[in-house]
PyMOL Python script that loads the backbone (N, CA, C, O; Angstrom):
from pymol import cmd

cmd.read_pdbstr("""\
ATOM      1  N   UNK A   1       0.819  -1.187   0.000  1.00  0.00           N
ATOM      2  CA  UNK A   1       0.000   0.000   0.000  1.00  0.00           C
ATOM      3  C   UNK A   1       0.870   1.261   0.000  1.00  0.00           C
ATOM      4  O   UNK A   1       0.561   2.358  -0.466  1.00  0.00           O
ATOM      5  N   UNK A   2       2.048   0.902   0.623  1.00  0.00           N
ATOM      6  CA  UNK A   2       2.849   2.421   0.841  1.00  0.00           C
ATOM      7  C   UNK A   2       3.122   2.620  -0.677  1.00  0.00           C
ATOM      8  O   UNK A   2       2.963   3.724  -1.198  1.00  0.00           O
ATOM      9  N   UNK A   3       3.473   1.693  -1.270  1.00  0.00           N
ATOM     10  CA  UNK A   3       4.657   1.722  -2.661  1.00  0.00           C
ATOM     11  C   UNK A   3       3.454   2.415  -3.681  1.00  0.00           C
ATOM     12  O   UNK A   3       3.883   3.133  -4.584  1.00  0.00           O
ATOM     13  N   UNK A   4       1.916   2.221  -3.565  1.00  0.00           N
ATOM     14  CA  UNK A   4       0.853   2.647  -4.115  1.00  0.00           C
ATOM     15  C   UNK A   4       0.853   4.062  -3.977  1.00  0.00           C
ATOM     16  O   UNK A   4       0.718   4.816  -4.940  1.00  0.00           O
ATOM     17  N   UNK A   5       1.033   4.521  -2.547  1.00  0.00           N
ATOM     18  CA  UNK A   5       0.912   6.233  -2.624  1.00  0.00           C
ATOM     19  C   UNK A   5       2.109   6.754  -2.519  1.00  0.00           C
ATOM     20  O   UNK A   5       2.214   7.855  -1.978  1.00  0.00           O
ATOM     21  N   UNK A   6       3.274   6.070  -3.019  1.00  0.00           N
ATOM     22  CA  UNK A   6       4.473   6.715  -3.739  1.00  0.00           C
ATOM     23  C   UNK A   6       4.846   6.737  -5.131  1.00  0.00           C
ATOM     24  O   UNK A   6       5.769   7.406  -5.596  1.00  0.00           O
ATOM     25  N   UNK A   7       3.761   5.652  -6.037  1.00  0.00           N
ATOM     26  CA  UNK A   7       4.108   5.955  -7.223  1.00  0.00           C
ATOM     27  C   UNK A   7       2.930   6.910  -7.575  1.00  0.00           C
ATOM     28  O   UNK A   7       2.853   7.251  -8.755  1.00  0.00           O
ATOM     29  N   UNK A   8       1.795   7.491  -6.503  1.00  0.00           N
ATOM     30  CA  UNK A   8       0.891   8.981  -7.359  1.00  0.00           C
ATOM     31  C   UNK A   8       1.844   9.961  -7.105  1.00  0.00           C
ATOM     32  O   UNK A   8       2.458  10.209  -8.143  1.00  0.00           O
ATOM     33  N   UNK A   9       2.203  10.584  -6.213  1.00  0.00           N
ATOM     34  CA  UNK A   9       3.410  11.653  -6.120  1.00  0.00           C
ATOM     35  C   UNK A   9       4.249  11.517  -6.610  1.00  0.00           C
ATOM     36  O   UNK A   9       5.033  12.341  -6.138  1.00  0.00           O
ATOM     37  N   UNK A  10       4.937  10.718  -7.683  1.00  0.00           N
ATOM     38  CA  UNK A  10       6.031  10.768  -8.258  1.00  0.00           C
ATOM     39  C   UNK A  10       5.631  11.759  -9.553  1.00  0.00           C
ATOM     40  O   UNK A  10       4.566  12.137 -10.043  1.00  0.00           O
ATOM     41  N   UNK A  11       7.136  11.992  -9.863  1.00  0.00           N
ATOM     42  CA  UNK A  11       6.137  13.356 -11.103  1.00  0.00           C
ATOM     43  C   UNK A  11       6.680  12.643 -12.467  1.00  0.00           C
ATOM     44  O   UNK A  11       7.779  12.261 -12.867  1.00  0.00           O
ATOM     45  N   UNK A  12       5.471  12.656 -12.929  1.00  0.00           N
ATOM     46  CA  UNK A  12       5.605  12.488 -14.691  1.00  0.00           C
ATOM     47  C   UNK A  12       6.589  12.191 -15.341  1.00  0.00           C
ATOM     48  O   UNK A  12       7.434  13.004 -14.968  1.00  0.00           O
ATOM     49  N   UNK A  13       7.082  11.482 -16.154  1.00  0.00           N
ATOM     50  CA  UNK A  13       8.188  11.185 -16.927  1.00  0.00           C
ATOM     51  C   UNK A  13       7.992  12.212 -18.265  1.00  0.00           C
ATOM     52  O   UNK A  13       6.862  12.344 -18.735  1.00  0.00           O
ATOM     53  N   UNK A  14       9.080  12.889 -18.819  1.00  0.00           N
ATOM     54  CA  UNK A  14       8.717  13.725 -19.686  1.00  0.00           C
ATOM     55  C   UNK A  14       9.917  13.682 -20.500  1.00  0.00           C
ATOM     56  O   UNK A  14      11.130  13.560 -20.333  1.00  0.00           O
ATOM     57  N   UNK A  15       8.965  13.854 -21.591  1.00  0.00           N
ATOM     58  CA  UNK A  15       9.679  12.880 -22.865  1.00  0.00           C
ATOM     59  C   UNK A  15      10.616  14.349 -23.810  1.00  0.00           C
ATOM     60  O   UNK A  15      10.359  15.549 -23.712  1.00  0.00           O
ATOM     61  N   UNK A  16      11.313  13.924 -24.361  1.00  0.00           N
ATOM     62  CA  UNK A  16      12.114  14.941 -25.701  1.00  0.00           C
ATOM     63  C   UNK A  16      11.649  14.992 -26.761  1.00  0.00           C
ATOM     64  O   UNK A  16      10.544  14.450 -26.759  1.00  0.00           O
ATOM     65  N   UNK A  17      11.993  15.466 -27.926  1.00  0.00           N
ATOM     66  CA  UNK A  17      10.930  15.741 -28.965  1.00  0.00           C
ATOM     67  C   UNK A  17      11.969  13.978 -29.516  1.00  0.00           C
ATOM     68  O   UNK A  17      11.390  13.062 -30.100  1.00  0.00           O
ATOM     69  N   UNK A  18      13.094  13.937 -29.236  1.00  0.00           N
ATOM     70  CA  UNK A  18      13.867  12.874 -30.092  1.00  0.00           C
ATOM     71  C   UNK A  18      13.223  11.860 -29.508  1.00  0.00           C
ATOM     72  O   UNK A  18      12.489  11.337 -30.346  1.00  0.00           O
ATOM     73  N   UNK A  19      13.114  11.091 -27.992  1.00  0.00           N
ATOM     74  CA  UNK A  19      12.117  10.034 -27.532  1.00  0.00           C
ATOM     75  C   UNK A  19      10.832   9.728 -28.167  1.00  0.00           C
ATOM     76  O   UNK A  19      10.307   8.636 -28.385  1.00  0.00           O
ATOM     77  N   UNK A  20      10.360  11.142 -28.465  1.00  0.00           N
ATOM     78  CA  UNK A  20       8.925  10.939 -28.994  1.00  0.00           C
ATOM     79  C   UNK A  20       8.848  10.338 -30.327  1.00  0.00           C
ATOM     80  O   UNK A  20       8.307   9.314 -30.745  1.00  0.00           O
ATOM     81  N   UNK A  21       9.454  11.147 -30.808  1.00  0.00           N
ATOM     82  CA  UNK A  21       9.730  10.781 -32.669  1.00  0.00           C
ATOM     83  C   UNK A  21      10.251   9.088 -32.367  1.00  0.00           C
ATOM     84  O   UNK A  21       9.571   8.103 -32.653  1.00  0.00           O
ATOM     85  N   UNK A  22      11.454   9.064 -31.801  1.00  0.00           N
ATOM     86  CA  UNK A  22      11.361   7.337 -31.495  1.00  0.00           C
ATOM     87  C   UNK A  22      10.508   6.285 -31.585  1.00  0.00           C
ATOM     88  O   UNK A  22      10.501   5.310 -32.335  1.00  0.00           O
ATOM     89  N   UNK A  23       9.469   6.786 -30.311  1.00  0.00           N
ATOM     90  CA  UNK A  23       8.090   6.022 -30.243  1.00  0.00           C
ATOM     91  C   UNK A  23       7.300   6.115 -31.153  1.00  0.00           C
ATOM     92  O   UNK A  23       6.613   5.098 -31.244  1.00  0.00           O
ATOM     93  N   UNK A  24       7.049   6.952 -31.958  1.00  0.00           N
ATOM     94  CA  UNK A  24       6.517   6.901 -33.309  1.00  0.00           C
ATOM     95  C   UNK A  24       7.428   6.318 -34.578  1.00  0.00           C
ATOM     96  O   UNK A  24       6.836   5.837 -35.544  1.00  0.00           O
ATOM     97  N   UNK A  25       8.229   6.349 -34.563  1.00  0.00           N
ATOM     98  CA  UNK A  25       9.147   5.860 -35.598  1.00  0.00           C
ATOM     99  C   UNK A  25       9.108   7.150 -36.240  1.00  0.00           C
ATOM    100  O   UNK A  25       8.558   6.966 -37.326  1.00  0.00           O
ATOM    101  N   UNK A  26       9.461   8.533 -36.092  1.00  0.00           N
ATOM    102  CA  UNK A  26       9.104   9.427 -37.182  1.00  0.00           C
ATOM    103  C   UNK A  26      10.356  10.308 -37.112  1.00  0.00           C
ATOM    104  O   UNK A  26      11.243  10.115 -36.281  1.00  0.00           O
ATOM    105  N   UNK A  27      10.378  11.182 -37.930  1.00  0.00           N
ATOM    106  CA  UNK A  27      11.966  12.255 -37.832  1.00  0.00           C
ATOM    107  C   UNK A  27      11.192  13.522 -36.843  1.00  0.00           C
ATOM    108  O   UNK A  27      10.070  13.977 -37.065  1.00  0.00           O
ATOM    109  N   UNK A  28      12.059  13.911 -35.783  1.00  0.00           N
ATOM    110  CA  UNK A  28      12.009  14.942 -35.094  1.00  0.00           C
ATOM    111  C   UNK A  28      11.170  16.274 -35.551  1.00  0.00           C
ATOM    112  O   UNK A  28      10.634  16.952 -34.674  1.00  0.00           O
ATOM    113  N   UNK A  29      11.073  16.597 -36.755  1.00  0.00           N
ATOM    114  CA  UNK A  29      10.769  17.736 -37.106  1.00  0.00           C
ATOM    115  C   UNK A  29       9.320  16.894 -37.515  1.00  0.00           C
ATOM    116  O   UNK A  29       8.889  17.781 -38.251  1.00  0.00           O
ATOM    117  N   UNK A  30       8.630  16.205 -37.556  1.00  0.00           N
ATOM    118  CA  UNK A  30       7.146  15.764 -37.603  1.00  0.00           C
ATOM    119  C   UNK A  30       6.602  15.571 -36.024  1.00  0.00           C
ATOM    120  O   UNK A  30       5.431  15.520 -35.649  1.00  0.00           O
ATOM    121  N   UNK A  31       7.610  15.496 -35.360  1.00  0.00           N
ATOM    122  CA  UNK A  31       6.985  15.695 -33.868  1.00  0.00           C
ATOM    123  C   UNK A  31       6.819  17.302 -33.809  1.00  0.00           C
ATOM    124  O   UNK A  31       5.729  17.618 -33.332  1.00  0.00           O
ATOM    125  N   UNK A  32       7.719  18.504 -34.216  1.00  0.00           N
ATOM    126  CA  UNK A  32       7.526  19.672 -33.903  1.00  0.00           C
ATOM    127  C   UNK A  32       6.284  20.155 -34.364  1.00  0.00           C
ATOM    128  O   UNK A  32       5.304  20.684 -33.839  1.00  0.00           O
ATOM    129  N   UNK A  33       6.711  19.721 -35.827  1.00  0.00           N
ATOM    130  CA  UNK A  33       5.165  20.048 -36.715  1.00  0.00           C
ATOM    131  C   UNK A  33       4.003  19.696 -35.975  1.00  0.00           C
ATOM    132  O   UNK A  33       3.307  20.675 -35.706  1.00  0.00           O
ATOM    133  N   UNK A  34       3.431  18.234 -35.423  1.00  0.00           N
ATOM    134  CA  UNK A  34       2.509  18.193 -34.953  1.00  0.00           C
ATOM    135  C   UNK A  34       2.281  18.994 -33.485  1.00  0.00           C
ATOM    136  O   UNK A  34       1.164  19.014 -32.968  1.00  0.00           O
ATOM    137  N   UNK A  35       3.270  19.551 -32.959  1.00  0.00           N
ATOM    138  CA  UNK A  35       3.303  19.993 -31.750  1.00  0.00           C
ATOM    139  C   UNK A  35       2.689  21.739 -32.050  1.00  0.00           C
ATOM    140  O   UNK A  35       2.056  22.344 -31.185  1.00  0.00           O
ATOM    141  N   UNK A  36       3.023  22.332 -33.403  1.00  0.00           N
ATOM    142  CA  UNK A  36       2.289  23.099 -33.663  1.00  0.00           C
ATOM    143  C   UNK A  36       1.641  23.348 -33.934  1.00  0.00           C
ATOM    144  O   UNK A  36       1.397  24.552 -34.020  1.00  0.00           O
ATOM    145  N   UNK A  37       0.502  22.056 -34.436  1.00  0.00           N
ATOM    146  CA  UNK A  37      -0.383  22.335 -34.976  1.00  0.00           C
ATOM    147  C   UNK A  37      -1.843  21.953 -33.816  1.00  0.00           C
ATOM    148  O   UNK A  37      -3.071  21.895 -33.865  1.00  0.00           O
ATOM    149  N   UNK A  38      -1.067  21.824 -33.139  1.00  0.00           N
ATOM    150  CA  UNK A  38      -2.079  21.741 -32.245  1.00  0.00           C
ATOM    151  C   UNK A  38      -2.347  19.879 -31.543  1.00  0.00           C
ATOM    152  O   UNK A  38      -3.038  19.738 -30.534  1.00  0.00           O
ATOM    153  N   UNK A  39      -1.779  18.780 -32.167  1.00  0.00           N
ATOM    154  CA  UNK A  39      -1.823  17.262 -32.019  1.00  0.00           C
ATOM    155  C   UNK A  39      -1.177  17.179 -30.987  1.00  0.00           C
ATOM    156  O   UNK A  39      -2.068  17.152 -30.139  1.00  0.00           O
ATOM    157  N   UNK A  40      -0.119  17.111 -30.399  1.00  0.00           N
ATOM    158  CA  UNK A  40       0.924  16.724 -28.906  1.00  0.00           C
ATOM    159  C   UNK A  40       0.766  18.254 -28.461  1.00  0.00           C
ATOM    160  O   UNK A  40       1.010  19.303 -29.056  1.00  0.00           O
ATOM    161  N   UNK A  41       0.181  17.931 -26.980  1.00  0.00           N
ATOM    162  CA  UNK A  41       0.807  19.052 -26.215  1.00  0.00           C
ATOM    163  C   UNK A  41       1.958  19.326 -25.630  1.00  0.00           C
ATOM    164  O   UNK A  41       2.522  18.232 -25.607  1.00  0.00           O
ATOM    165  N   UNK A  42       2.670  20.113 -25.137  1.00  0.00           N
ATOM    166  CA  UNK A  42       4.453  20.291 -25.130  1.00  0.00           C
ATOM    167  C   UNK A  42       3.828  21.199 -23.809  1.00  0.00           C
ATOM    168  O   UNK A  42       2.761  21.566 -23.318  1.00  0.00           O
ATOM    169  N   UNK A  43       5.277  21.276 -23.618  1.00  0.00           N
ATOM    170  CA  UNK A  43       5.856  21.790 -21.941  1.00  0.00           C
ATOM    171  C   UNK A  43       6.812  22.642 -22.750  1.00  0.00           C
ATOM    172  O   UNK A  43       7.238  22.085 -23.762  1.00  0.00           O
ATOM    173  N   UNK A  44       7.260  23.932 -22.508  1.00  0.00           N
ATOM    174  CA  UNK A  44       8.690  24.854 -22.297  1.00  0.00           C
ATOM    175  C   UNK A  44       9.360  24.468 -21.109  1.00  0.00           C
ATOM    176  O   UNK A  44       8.743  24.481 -20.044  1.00  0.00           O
ATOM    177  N   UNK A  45      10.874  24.034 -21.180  1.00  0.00           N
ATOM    178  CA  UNK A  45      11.186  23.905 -20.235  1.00  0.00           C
ATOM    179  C   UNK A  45      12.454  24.621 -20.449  1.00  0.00           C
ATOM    180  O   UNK A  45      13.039  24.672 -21.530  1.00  0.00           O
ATOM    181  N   UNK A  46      12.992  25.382 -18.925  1.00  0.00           N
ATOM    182  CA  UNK A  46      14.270  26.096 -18.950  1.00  0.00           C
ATOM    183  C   UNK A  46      14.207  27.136 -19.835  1.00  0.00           C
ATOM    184  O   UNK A  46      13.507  27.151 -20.847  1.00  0.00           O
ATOM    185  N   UNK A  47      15.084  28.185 -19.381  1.00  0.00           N
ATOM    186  CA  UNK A  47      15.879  29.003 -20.052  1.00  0.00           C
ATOM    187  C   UNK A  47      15.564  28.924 -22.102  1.00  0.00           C
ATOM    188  O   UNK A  47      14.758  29.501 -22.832  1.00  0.00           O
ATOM    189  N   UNK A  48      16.609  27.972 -22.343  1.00  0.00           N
ATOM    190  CA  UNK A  48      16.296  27.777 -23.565  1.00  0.00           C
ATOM    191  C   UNK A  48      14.890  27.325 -24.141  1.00  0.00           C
ATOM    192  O   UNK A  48      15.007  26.951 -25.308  1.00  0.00           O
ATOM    193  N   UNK A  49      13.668  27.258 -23.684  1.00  0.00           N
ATOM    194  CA  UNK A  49      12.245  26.239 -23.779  1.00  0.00           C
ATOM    195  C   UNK A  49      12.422  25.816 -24.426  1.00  0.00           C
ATOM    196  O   UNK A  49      12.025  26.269 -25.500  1.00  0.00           O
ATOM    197  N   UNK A  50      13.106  24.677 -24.418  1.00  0.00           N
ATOM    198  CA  UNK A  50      13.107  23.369 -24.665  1.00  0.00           C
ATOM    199  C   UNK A  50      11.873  22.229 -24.660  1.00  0.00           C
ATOM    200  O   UNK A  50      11.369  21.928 -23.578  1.00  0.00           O
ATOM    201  N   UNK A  51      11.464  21.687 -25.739  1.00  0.00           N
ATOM    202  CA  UNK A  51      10.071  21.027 -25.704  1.00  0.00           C
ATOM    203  C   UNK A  51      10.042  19.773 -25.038  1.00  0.00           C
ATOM    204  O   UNK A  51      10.918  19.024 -25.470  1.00  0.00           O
ATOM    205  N   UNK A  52       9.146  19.141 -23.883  1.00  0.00           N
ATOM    206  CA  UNK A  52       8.793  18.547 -23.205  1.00  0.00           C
ATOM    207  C   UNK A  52       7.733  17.421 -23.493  1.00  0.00           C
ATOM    208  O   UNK A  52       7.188  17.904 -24.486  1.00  0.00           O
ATOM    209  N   UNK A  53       7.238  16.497 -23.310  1.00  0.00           N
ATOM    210  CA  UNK A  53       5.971  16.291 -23.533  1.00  0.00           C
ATOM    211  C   UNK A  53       5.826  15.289 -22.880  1.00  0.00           C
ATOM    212  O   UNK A  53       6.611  14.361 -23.074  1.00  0.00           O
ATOM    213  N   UNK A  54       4.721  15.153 -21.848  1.00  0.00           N
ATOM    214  CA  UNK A  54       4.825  13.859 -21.097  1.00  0.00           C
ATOM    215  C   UNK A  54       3.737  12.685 -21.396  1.00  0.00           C
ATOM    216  O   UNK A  54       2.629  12.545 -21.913  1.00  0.00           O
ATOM    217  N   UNK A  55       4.649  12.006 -20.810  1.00  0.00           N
ATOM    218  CA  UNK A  55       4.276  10.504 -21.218  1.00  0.00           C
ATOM    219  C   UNK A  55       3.284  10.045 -21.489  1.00  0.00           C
ATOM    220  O   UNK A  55       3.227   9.184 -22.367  1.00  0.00           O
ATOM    221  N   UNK A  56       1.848  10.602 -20.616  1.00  0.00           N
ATOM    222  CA  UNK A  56       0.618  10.054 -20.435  1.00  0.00           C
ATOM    223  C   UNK A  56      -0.021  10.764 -21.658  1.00  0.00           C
ATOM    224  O   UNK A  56      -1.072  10.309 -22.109  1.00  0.00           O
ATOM    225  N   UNK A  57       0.617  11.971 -22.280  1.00  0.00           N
ATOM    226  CA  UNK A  57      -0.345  12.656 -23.216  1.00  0.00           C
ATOM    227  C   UNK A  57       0.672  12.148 -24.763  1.00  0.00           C
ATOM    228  O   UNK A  57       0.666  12.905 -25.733  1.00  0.00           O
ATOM    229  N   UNK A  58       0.953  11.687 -24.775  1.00  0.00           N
ATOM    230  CA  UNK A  58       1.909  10.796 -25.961  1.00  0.00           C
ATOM    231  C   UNK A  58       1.240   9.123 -25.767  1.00  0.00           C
ATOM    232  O   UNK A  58       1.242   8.374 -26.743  1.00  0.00           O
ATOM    233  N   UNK A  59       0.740   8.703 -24.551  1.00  0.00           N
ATOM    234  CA  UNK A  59       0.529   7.274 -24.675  1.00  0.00           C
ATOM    235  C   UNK A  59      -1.459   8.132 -25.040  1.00  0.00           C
ATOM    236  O   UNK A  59      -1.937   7.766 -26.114  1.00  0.00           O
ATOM    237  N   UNK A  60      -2.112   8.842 -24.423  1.00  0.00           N
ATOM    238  CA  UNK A  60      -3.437   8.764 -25.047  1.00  0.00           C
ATOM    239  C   UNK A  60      -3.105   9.420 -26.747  1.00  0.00           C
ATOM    240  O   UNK A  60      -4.098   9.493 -27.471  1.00  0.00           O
ATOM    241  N   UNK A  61      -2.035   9.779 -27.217  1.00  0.00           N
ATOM    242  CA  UNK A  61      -2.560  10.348 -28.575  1.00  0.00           C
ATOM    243  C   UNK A  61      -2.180   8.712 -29.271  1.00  0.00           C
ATOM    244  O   UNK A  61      -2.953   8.479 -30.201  1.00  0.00           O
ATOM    245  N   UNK A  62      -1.547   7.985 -29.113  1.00  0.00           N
ATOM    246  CA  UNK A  62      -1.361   6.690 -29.967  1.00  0.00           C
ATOM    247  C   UNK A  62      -2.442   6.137 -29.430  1.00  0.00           C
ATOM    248  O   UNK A  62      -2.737   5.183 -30.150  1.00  0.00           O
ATOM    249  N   UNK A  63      -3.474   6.264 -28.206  1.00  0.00           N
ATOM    250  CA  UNK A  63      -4.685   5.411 -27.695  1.00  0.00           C
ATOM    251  C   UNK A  63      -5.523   5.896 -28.920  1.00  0.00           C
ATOM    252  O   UNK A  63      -6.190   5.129 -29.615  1.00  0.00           O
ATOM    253  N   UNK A  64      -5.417   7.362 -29.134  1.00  0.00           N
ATOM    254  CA  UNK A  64      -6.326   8.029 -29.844  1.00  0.00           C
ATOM    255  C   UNK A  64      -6.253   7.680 -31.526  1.00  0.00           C
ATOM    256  O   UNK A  64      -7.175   7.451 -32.309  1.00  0.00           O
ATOM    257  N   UNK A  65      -4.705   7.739 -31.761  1.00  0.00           N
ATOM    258  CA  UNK A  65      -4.701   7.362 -32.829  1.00  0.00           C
ATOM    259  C   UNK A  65      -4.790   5.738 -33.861  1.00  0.00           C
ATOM    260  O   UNK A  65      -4.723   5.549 -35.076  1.00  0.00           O
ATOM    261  N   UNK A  66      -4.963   4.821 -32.714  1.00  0.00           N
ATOM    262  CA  UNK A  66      -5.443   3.575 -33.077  1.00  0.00           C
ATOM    263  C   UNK A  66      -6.805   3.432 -34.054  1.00  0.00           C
ATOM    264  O   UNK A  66      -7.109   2.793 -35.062  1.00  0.00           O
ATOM    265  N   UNK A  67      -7.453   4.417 -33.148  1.00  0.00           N
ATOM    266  CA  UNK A  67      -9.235   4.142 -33.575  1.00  0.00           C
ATOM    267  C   UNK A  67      -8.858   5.352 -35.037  1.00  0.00           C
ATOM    268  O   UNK A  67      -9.090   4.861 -36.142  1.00  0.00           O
ATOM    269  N   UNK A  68      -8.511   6.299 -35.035  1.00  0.00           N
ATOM    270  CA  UNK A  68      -8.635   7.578 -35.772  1.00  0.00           C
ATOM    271  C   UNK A  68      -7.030   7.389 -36.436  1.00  0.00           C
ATOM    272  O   UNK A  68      -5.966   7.466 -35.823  1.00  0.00           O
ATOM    273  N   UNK A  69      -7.243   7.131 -37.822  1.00  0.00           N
ATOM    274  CA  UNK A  69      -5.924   7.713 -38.615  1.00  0.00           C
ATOM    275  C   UNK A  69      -5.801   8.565 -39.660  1.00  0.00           C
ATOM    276  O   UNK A  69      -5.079   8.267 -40.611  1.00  0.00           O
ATOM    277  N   UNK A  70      -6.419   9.611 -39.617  1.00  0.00           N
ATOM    278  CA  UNK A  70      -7.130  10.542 -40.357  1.00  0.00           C
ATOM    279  C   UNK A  70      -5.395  11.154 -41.337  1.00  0.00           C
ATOM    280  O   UNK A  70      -4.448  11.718 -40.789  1.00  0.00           O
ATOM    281  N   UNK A  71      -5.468  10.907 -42.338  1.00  0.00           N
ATOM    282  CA  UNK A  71      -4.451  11.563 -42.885  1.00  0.00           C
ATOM    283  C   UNK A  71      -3.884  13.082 -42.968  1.00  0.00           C
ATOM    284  O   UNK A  71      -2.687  13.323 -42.815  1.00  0.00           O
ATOM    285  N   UNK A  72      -4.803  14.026 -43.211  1.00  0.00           N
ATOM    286  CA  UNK A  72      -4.553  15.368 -42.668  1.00  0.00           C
ATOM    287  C   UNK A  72      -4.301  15.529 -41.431  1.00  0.00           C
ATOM    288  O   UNK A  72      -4.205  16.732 -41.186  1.00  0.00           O
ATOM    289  N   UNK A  73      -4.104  14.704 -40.280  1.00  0.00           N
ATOM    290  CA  UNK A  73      -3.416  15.098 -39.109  1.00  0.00           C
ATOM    291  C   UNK A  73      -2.028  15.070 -39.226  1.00  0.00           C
ATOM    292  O   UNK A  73      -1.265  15.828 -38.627  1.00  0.00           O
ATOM    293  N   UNK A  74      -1.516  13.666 -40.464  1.00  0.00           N
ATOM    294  CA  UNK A  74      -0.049  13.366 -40.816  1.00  0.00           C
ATOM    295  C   UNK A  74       0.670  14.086 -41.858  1.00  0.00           C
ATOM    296  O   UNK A  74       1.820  13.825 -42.208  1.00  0.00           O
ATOM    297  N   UNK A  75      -0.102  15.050 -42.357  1.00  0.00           N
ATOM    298  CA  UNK A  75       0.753  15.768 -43.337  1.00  0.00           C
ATOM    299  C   UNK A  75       1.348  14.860 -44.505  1.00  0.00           C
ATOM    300  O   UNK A  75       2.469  14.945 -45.006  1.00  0.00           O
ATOM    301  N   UNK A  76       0.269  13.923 -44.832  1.00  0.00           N
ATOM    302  CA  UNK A  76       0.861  13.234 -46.155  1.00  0.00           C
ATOM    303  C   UNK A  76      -0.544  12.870 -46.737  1.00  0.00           C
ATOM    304  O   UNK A  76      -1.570  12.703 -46.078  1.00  0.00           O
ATOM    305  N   UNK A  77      -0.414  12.784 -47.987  1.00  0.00           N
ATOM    306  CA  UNK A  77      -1.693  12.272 -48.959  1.00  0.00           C
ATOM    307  C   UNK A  77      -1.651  10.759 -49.457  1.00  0.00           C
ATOM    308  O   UNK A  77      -1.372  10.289 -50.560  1.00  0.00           O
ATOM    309  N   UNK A  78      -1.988  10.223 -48.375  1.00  0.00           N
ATOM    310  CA  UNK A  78      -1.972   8.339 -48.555  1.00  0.00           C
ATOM    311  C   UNK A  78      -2.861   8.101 -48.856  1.00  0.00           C
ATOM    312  O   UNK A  78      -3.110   6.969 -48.441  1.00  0.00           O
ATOM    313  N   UNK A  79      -3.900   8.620 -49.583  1.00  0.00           N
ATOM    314  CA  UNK A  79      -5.460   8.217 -50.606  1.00  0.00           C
ATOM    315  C   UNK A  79      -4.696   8.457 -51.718  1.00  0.00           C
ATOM    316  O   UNK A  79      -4.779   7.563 -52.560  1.00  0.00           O
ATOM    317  N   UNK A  80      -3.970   9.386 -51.995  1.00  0.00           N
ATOM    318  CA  UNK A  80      -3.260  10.001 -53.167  1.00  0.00           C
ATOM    319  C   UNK A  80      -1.948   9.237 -53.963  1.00  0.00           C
ATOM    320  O   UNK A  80      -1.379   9.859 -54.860  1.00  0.00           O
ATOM    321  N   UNK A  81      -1.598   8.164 -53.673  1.00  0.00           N
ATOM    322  CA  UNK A  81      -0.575   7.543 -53.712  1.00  0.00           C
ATOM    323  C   UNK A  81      -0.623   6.947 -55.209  1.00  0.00           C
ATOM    324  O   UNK A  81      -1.389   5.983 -55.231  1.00  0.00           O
ATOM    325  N   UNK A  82      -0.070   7.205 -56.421  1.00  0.00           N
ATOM    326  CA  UNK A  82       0.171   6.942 -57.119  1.00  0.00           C
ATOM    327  C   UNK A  82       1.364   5.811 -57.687  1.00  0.00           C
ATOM    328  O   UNK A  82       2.469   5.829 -57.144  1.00  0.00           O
ATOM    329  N   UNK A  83       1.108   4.925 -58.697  1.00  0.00           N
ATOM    330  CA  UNK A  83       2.367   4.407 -58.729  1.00  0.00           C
ATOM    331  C   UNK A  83       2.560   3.957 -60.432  1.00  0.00           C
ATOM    332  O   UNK A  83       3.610   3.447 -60.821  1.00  0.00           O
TER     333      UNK A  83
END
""", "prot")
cmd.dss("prot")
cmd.show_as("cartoon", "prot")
cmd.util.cbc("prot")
cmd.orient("prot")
């Protein structure tokens, strides 16, 4: 029971834009992009604001994006695919 009300006070694990892109398999600058457009919410952190993003809101957008893979969120035209 103790070890229960020491892992709610523990604080958030918070991810880098490079971790994130990881977990997606994607290049860094498609994590920024989506971070501006409004898809991942971000943290400023420090001096330099440096982008943040924690864990729990990176694990519901892949919850989210299971059901929903709407292509205009990804910035690519995969109906459009020619060959």
């Amino acid at each position: 029971m103790e070890a229960e009300s020491r892992k709610d006070t523990l604080p958030q694990k918070m991810l880098t834009v490079k971790e994130v892109a990881s977990i997606f398999n994607i290049h860094p600058n498609t994590v920024r992009r989506w971070e501006k457009k409004g898809l991942l919410k971000s943290y400023a952190i420090g001096l330099r604001h440096s982008l943040r993003f924690r864990q729990e809101d990176i694990l519901d957008f892949l919850d989210k994006s299971k059901n929903e893979f709407p292509a205009q969120h990804f910035g690519d035209k995969r109906d459009e695919i020619r060959y």
